[in-house]
N, C-alpha and C positions, 0 to 999 in steps of 0.2 A: 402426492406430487414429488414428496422427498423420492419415493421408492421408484417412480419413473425416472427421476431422473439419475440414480444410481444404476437401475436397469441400462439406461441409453450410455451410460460412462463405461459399462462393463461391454457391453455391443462395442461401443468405437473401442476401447482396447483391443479388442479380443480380433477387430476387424483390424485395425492398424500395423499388431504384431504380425495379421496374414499376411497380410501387404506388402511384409518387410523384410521374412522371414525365407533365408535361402531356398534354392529348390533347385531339382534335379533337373537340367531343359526334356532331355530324354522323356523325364515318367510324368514332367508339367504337359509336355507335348501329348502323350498316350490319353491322361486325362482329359483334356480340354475339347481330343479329337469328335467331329458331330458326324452326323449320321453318314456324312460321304466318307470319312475315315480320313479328312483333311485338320491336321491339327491349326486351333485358334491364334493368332499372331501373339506375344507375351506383350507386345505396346497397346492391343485392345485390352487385355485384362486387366493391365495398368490403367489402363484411362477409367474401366468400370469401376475397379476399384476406389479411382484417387474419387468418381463420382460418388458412388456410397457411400464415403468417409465425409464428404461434402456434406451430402443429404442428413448424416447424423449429424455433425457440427451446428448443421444448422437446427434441426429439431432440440437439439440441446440448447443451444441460444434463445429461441423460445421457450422453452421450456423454464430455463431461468427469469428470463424478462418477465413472463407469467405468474412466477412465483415473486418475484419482487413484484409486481402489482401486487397481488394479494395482500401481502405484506404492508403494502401502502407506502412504497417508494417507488419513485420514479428511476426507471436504466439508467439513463445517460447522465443526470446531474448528481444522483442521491439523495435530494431531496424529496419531503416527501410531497403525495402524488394531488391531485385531480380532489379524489375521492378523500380521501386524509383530510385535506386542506377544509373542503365545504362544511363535512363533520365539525370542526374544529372553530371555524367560523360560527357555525351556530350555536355550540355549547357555550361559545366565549362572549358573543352579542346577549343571552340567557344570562350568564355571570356580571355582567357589567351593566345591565339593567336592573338587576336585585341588590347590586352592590353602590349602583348611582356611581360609575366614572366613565370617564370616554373611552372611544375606541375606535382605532383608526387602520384601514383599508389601505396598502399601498401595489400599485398594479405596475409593471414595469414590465416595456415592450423594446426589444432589442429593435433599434432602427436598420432598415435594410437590409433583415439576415435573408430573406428569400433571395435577395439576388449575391447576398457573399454566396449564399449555397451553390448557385447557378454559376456565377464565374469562376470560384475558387472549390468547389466542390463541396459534396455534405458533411467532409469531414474535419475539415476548417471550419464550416457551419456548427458542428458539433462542437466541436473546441470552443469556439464563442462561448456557447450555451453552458459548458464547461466551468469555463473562465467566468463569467457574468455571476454564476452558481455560486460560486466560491466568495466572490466580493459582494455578494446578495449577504449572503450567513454570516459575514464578518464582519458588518455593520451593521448589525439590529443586535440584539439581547438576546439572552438564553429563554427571555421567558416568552419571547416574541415566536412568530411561527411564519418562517418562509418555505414556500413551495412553489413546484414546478406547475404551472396552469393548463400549459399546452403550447405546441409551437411556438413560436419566439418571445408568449409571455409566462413571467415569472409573476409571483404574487406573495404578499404578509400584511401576517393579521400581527399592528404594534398595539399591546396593552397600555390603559393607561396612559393612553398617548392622546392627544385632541387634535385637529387640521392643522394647527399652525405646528407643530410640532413633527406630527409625521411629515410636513413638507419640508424641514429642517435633515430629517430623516432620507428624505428620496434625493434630496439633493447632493446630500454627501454620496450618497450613491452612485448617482447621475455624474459626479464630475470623478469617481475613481472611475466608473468604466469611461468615461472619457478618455481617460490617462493609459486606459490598456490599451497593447498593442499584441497582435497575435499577427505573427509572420507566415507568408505566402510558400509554400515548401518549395515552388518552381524558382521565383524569382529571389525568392531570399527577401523581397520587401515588406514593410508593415501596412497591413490593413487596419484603416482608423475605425474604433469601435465608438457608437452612441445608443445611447437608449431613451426613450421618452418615458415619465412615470407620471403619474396620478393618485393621488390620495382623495377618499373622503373617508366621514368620521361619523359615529354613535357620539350624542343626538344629534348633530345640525346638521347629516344630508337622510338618516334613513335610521331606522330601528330595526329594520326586517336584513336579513341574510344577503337578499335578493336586490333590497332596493339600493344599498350600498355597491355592490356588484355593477347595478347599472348605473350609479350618480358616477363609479370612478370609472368604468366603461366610456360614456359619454365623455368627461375630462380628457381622459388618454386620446382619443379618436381626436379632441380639439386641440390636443398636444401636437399629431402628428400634422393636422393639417394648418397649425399654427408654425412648421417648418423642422417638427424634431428636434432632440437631446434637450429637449425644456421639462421644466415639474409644474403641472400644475393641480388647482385643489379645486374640486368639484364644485359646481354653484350651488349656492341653498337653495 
């Protein structure tokens, strides 16, 4: 993977400096002439060009994002991923069975980022997700472990921790991203940010990977349609 993508960095250079690199109109013209012996316009060659430069940038951007999956972080927040998370979930539910303490699930769902996407674009969307990331990781423990779920939800696994406690936890959460505010780039105004979260906990909603997934699942979904930017803690 390293090697493609040092291959694709040596292409866009090598393509970039053509790009950019003086020329003669006379012997560009001679070259580029086709079979009727009518030389090609130098604004088409530029436009293929800026395309091909395009087409690698982007293979390169894949090609990184690909690699940071592998790696087991997520692109856009740097936390880590999907895969990481579930792993890490199950070694630690393993550990805290053998060890007899709790352990607590907390699930956190950005309220209404589909439609920030939609009227403010995906990349104030992105910022959100950004922002949320950052005051995710800055309020649990080093020994805790937050990551990116998927689409507007975020998720951590807090050790040691029991329901009353991780609610104590999502809450503080729940009311700093209240307090953020990420600005509209058109209008200059603030867009108010909420998130609803859910907790459950090793022993009193699930012992299994799975079944915790689903007690704080269901919570969050009654979170939202209990009105949003609430915490609450899954039923026994």
């Amino acid at each position: 993977m390293k090697a493609r993508i040092q291959e694709m960095l040596q292409t866009f250079h090598s393509n970039g400096q053509a790009a950019h690199r003086p020329a003669d109109p006379a012997q560009g013209a001679r070259r580029t002439a086709g079979a009727t012996g009518q030389p090609v316009p130098y604004e088409k060659l530029l436009r293929e060009k800026d395309r091909e430069i395009d087409r690698l940038r982007h293979q390169l951007a894949n090609a990184e994002a690909r690699l940071q999956e592998l790696m087991g972080q997520d692109v856009l927040t740097s936390l880590p991923n999907r895969h990481v998370f579930k792993e890490h979930l199950t070694h630690s539910l393993k550990r805290a069975l053998r060890l007899g303490y709790s352990l607590s699930l907390m699930l956190i769902d950005i309220d209404h980022l589909r439609e920030i996407n939609l009227k403010y674009g995906h990349e104030v969307g992105d910022q959100v997700l950004v922002e949320v990331a950052k005051i995710l990781r800055s309020s649990v423990r080093e020994i805790d472990m937050p990551a990116r779920w998927g689409g507007e939800e975020l998720v951590t696994v807090l050790h040691e921790t029991d329901a009353e406690g991780a609610s104590v936890v999502a809450e503080r959460v729940r009311r700093r991203i209240s307090m953020l505010e990420i600005i509209e780039p058109k209008s200059g105004k603030p867009i108010k940010i909420t998130a609803s979260l859910a907790v459950a906990c090793y022993p009193q909603h699930s012992n299994e990977p799975q079944g915790l997934l689903e007690a704080a699942s269901e919570a969050l979904i009654q979170a939202k349609e209990d009105g949003c930017n609430r915490v609450l803690i899954a039923n026994k």
